[in-house]
C-alpha positions in Angstrom: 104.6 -284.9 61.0 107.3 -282.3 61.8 107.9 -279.0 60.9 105.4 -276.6 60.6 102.9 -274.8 62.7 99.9 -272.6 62.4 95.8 -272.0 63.4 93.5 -273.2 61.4 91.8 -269.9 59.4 89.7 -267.7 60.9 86.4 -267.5 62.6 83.4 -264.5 62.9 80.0 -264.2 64.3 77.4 -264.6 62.1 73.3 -265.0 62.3 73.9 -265.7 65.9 76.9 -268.8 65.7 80.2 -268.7 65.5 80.9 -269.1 61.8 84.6 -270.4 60.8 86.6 -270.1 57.9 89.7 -272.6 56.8 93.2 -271.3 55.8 92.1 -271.3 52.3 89.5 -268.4 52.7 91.3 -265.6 50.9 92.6 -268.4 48.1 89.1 -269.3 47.1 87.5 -265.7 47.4 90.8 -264.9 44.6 89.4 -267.7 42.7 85.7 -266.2 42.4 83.9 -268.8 44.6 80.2 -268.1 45.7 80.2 -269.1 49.4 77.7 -270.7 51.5 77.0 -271.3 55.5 77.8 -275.6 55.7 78.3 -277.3 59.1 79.5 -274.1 61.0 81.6 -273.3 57.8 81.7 -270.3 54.8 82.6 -272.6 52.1 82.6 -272.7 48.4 80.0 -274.5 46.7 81.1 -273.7 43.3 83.5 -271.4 41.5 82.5 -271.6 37.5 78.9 -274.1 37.9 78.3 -277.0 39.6 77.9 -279.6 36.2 81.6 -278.2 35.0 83.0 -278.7 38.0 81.5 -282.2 38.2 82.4 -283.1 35.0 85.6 -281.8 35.6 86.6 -284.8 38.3 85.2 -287.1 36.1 86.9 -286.4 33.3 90.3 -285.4 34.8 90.8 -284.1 38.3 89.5 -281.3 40.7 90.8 -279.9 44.2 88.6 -279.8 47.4 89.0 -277.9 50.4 88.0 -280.3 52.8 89.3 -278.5 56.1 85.9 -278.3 57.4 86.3 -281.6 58.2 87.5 -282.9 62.0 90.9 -284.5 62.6 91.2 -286.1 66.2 94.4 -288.0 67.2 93.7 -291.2 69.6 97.3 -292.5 71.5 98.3 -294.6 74.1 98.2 -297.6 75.4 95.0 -298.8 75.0 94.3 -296.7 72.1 93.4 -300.1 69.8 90.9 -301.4 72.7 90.0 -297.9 72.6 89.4 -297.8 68.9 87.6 -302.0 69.3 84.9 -300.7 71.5 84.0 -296.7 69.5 83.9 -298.0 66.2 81.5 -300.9 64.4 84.5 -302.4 61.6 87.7 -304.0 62.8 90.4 -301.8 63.2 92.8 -304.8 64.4 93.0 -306.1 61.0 94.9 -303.0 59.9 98.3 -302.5 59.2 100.2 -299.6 60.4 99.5 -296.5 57.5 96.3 -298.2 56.1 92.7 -297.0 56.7 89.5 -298.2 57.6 86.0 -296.8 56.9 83.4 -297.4 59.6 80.8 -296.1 62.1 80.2 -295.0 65.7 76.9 -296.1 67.1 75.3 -295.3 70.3 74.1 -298.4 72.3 70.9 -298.3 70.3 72.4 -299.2 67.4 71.7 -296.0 65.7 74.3 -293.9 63.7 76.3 -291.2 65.5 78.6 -290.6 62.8 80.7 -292.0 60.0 84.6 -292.0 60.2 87.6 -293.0 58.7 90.5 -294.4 61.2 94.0 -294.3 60.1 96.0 -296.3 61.9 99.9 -294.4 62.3 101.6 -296.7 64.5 100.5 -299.4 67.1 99.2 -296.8 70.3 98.6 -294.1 67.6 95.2 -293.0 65.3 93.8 -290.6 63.2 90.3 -289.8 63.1 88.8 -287.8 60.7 85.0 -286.9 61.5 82.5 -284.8 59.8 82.2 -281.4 60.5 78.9 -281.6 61.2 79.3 -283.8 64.2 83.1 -282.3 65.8 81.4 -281.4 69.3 79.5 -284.1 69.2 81.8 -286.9 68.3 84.7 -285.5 70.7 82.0 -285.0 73.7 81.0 -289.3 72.6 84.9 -290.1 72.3 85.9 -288.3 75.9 82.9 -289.5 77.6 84.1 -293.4 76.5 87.5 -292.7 76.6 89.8 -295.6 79.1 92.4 -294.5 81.2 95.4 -294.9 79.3 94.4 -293.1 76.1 94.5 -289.5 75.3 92.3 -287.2 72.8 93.8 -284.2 70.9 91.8 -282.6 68.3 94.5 -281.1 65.8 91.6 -280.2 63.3 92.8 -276.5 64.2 96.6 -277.0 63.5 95.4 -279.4 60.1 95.0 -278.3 57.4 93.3 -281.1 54.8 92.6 -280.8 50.9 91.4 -283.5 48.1 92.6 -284.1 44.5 90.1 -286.2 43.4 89.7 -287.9 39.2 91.1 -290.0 37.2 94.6 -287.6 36.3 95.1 -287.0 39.9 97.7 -289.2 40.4 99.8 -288.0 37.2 98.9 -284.4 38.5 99.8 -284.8 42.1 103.2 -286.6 40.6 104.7 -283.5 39.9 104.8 -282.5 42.8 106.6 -285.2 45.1 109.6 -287.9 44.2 107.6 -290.0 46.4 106.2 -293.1 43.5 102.5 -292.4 44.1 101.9 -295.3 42.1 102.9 -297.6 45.2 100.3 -296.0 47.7 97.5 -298.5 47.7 93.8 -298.1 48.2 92.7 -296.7 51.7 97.0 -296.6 53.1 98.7 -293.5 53.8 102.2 -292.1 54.1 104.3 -289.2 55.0 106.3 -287.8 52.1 106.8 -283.9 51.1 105.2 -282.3 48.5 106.7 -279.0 46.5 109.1 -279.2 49.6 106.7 -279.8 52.5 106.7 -282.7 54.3 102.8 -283.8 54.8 100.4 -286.7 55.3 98.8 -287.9 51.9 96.0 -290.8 52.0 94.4 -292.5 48.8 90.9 -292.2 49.4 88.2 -289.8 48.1 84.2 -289.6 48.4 83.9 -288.8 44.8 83.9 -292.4 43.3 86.9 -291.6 41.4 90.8 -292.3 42.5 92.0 -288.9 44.4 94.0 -288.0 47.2 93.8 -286.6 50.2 96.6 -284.1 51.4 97.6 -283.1 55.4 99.4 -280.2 56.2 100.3 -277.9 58.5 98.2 -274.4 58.4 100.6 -272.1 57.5 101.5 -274.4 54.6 98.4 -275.3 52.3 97.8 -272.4 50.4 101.4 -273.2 48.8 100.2 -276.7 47.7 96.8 -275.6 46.8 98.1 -273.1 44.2 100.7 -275.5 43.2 98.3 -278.2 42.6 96.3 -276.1 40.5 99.0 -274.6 39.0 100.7 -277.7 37.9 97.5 -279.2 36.7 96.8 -276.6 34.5 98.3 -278.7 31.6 95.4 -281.6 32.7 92.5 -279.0 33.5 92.8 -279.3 37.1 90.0 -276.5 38.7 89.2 -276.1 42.4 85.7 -277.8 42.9 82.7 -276.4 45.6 80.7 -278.4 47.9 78.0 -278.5 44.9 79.6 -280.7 43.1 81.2 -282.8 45.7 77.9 -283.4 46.7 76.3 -284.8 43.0 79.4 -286.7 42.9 78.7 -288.7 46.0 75.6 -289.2 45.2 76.1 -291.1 42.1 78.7 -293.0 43.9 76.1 -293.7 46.8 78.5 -292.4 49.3 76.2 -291.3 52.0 76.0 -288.1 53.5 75.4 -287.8 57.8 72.4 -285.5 58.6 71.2 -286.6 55.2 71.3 -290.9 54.2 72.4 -291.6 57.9 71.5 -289.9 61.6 70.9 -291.1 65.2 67.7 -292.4 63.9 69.0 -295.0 61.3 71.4 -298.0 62.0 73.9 -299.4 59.5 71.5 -302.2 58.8 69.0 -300.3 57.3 71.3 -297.9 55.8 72.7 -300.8 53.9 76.2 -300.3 55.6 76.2 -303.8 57.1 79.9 -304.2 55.2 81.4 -301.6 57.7 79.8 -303.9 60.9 82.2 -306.5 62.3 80.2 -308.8 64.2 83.1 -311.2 64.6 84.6 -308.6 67.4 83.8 -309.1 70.9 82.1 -305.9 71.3 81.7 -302.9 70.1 79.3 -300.4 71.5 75.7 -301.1 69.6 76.7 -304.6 68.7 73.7 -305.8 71.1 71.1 -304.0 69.2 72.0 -304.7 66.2 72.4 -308.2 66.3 68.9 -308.1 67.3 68.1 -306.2 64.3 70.4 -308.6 61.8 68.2 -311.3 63.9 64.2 -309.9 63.4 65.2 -308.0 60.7 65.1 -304.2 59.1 61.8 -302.5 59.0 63.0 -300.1 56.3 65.7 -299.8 54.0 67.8 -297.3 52.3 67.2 -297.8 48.6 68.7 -295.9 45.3 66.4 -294.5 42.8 66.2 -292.7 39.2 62.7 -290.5 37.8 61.1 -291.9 35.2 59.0 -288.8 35.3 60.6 -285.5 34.6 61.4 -283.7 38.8 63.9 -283.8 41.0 63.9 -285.7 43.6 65.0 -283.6 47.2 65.6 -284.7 51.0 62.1 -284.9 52.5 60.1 -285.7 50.3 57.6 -288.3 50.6 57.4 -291.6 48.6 54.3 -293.4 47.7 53.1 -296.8 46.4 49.7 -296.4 45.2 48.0 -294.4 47.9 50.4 -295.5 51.0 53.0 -293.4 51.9 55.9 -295.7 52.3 59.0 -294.0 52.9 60.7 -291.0 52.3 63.8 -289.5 49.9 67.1 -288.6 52.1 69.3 -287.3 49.0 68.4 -286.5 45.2 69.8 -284.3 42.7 70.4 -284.2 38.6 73.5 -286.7 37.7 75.6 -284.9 35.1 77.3 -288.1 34.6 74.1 -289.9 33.7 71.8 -287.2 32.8 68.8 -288.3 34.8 67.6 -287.2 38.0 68.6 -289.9 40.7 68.1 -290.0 44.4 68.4 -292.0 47.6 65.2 -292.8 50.1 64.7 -294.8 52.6 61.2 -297.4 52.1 59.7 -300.2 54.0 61.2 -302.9 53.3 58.7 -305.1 51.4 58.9 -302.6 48.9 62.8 -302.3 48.5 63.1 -304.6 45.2 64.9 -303.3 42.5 62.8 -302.8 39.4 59.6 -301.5 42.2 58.2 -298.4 40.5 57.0 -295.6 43.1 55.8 -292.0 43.3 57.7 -289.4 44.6 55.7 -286.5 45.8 56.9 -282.8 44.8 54.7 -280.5 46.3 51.3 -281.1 45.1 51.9 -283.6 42.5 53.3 -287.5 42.0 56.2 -287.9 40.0 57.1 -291.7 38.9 60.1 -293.4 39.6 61.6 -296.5 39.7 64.3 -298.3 42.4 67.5 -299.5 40.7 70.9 -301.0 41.8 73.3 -298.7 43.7 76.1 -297.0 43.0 74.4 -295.4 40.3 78.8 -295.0 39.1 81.1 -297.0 39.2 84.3 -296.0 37.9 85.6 -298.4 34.2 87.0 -301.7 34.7 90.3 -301.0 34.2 90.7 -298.4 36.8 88.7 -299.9 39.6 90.4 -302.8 39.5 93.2 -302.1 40.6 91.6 -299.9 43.4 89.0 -302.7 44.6 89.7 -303.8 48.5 86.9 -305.9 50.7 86.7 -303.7 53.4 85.5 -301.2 50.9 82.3 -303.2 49.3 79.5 -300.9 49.0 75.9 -303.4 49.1 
């Protein structure tokens, strides 16, 4: 991608770190967002509340800032060995533009991050990491890195935004001649928006249809306002980290630091869809074939209150008077209107229909374990979305 320039927004010391902020700063401060610290980040976590701006991308479409996150380009000529060994799914199944969800373990097995790999020509990759885990991820990547590949992390000349629900496609439209209709699930493709050639994906982390927009610094506060001015006519509003957060949830996307860390695998995280085993290596394969093998002690299971509380991360989770596990992510679904959460249990107790206790504070609050996603988009529009690398079990 050609043309443009440009340093990722700004940065300022704050409660003794570095805290940074993304081009879009000054744009979402003129919007009235409340601000938080996330990941090293002052970001929005809502502008209006967090249920409109949820029901919002439900119900048509909402625009994320997502610049936080990290962008690392991966070249050369061993870039797919490269690729083979770092990551857990099979990234030589894909074909040049498409993308691939997966993980990066450590040799124990156990989750360093979660990553999505475009693959932009035959020695070229994009990685994009979560914000939480840039340092780390980069330090992993360089440490592993073979001779003939090189490492640039262009999350400071990258800018990278999300229109997310089920009118961002007609919204987004308006913007491009480029037949948006014709960029599949999980494929990406250069084309220019309002005049400005970028990198758009079909993804999201929302559990709705949505794109995900690449630009140049300098250039993405012009798309942002004229997303949101465009959308106006399909109630298109810029969205905080609040709700992006309830609407993973109910899609079960799961969140590093939260669902997954360096003390969970992909087995019991129930992320065994994103493990090739078919490769010939990959870096953790070892440990958890021996897992697959003996199997999982505990597993991550969904949840919804059948007593009145919200579930939060920590908390413990009970059968009877034996603590058995413990919640990683919980929160009140606007789209379902009950409280729902995620937890991790041992594993004879992972059937759905079990009922448990979740303890908040000093009391036990009952709940019972249900299928995940708690969302799923209508038939009609997921069908045409549905791809097997993306099952969720």
């Amino acid at each position: 991608m050609q043309g443009g320039t440009g340093i990722i927004g700004t940065a300022f010391w704050g409660k003794g770190q570095m805290i940074m902020r993304t081009p879009l700063f000054e744009a979402h401060k003129r919007l009235g967002a409340h601000f938080i610290e996330f990941a090293g980040w002052e970001m929005p976590v809502r502008y209006t509340s967090i249920i409109e701006e949820h029901n919002a991308v439900r119900n048509s479409a909402g625009l994320f800032d997502v610049s936080h996150l990290g962008r690392i380009n991966v070249s050369g000529s061993d870039a797919m060995n490269f690729i083979q060994r770092l990551i857990t799914n099979d990234a030589s199944q894909l074909a040049k533009k498409q993308a691939l969800y997966t993980l990066m373990c450590y040799e124990s097995g156990t989750i360093i991050d979660d990553l999505l790999v475009y693959k932009l020509d035959d020695d070229h990759f994009m990685i994009v990491i979560n914000a939480l885990n840039r340092k780390k991820d980069l330090e992993w990547m360089e440490k592993e890195k073979e001779e003939n590949v090189q490492l640039k992390d262009v999350s400071n000349e990258l800018a990278m935004i999300a229109l997310q629900g089920p009118n961002s496609e007609k919204v987004l439209q308006k913007l491009t001649d480029y037949d948006l209709s014709e960029l599949k699930y999980f494929w990406t493709d250069e084309m220019e928006l309002d005049g400005i050639k970028v990198m758009t994906s079909r993804t999201g982390y929302t559990g709705e249809d949505g794109f995900e927009i690449y630009s140049f610094a300098d250039k993405i506060e012009r798309i942002w306002n004229k997303i949101l001015q465009l959308g106006k006519s399909e109630s298109v509003v810029p969205i905080g980290l609040g709700a992006r957060d309830t609407l993973r949830l109910e899609a079960c996307y799961l969140l590093y630091g939260n669902d997954i860390d360096e003390t969970t695998t992909p087995l019991e995280a129930s992320l065994s869809w994103a493990v090739n085993f078919d490769k010939d290596y990959f870096i953790g394969k070892e440990k958890l074939l021996e897992q697959k093998e003996k199997g999982v002690k505990k597993k991550l299971v969904g949840f919804e209150m059948i007593d009145r509380g919200i579930p939060r991360r920590g908390y413990k989770v009970f059968v009877d008077n034996d603590e058995i596990g413990h919640v990683t992510s919980g929160t009140f679904s606007p789209t379902l209107k009950k409280n729902i959460g995620l937890g991790y249990v041992e594993i004879e107790y992972k059937e759905i229909g079990k009922e448990i206790k979740i303890q908040i504070r000093n009391n036990f609050y009952l709940a019972r374990i249900v299928k995940i996603p708690f969302y799923k988009r209508r038939d009609n529009e997921s069908k045409k979305f549905t791809i097997k690398v993306h099952k969720r079990t």
